[in-house]
C-alpha positions as YAML, in Angstrom:
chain: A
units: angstrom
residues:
- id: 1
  name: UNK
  ca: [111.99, 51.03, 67.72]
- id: 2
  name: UNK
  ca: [109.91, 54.14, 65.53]
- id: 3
  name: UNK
  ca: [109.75, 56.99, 67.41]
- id: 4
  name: UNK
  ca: [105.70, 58.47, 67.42]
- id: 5
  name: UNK
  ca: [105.75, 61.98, 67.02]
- id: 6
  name: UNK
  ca: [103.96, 63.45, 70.15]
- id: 7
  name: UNK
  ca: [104.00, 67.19, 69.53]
- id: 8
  name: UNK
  ca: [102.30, 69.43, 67.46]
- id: 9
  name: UNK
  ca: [103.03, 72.02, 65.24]
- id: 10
  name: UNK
  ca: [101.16, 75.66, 66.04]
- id: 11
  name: UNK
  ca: [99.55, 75.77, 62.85]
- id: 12
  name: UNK
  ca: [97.77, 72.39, 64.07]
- id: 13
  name: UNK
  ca: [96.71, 73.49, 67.57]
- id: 14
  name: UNK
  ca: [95.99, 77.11, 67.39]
- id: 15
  name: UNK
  ca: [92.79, 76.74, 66.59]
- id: 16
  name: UNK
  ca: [92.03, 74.94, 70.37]
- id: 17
  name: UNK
  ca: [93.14, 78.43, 71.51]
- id: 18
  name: UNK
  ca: [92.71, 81.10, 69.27]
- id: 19
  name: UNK
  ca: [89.38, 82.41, 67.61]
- id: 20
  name: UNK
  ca: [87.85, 85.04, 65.56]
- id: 21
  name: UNK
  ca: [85.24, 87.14, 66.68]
- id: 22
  name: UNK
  ca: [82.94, 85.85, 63.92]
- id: 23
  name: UNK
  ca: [83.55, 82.01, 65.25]
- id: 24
  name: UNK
  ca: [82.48, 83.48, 68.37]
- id: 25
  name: UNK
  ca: [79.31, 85.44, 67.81]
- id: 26
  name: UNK
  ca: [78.02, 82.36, 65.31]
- id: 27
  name: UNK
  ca: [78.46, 80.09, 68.61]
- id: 28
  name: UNK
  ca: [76.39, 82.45, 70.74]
- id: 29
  name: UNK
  ca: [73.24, 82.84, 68.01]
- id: 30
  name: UNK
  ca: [73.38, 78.80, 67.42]
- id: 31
  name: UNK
  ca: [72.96, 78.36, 71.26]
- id: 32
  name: UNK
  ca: [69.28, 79.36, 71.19]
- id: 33
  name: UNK
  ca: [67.49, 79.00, 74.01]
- id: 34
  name: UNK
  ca: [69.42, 77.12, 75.53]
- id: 35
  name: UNK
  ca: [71.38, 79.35, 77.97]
- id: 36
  name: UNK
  ca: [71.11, 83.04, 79.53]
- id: 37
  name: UNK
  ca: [73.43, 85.38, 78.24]
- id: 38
  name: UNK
  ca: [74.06, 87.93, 81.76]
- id: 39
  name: UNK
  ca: [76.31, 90.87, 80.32]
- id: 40
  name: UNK
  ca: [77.01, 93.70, 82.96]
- id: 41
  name: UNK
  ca: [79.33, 96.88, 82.11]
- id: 42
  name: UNK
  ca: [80.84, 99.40, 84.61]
- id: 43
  name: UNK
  ca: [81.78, 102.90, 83.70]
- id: 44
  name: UNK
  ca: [83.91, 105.14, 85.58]
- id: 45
  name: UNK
  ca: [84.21, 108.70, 84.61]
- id: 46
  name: UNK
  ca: [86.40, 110.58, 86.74]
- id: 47
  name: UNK
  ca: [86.29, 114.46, 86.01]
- id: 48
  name: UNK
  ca: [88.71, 116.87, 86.47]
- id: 49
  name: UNK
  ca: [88.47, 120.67, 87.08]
- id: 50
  name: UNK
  ca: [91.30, 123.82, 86.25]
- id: 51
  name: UNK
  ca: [91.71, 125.58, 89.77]
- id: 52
  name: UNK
  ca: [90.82, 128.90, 88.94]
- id: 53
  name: UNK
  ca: [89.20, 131.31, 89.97]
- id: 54
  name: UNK
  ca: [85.26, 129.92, 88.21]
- id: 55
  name: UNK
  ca: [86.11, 126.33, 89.75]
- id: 56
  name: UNK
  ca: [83.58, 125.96, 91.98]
- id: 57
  name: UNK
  ca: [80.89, 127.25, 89.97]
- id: 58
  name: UNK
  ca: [81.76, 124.56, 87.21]
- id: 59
  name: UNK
  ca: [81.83, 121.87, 89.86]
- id: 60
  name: UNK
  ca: [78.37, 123.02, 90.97]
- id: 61
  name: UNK
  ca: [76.84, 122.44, 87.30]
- id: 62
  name: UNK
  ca: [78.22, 119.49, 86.72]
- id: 63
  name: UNK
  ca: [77.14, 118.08, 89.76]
- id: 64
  name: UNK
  ca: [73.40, 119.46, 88.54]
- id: 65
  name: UNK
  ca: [73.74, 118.20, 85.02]
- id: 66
  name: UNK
  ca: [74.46, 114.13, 86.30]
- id: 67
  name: UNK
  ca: [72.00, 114.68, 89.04]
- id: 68
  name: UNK
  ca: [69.80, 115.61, 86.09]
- id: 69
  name: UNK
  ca: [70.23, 112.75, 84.04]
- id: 70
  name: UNK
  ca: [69.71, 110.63, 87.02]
- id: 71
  name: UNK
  ca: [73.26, 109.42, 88.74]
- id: 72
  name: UNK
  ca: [72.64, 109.42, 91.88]
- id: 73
  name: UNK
  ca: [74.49, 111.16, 95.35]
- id: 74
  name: UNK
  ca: [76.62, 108.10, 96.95]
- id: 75
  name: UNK
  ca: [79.21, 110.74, 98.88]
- id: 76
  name: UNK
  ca: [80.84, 113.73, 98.81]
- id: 77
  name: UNK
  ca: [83.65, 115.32, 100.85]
- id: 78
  name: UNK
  ca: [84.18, 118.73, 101.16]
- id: 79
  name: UNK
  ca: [87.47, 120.42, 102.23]
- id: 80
  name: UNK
  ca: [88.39, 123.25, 103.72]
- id: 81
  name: UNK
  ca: [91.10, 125.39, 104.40]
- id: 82
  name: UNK
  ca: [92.11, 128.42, 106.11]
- id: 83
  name: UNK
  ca: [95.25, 130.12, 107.69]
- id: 84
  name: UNK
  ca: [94.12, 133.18, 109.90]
- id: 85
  name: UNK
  ca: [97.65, 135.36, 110.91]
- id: 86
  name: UNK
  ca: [97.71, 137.39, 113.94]
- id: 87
  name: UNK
  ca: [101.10, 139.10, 115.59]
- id: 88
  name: UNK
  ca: [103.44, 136.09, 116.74]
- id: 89
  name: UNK
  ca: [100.83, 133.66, 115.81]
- id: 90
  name: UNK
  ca: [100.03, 131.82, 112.80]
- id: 91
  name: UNK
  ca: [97.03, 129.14, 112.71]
- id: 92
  name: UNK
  ca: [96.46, 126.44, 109.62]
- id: 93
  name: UNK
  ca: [93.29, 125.10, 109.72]
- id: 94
  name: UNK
  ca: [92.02, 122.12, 107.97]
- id: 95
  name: UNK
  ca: [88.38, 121.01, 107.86]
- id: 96
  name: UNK
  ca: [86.94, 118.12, 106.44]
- id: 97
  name: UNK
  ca: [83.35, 116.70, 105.87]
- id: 98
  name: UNK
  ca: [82.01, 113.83, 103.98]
- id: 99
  name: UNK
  ca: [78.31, 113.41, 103.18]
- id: 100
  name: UNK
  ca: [77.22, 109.91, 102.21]
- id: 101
  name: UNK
  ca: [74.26, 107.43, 102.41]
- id: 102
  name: UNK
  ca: [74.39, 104.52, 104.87]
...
């Protein structure tokens, strides 16, 4: 009985899986009209202060410079804390209050 050779060699079926980017972008000028290309990209920025002794001032401005070029205020939380030391009495207090739109 001959034995049919079922698999295939890599070189023969990488193509099914693997692309260049060219291959690509021809396919997606070819298709016309016929579809709706929807792309959407997030950002996320996350910015970091030094704790010294300007901090807050920096925060301020850069809070003013995005509100500027038009991000928008979704919430904020504020901190704050405070240790107040009499005789035989020590008191740590810890506020906290978040601003946001509902």
């Amino acid at each position: 009985m001959e034995h049919k050779r079922l698999e295939r060699g890599l070189e023969e079926i990488s193509h099914i899986f693997l692309s260049d980017g060219n291959k690509v972008e021809d396919r997606l000028h070819t298709s016309g009209n016929h579809c709706e290309i929807k792309e959407t990209v997030a950002v996320r920025k996350k910015l970091s202060f030094y704790n010294h002794h300007n901090v807050q001032q920096h925060i301020k401005e850069s809070l003013a410079k995005h509100l500027e070029e038009g991000y928008q205020l979704r919430r904020i939380c504020l901190q704050k804390k405070e240790t107040v030391s009499k005789p035989n009495n020590i008191i740590h207090r810890e506020e906290e209050v978040i601003i946001s739109i509902k």
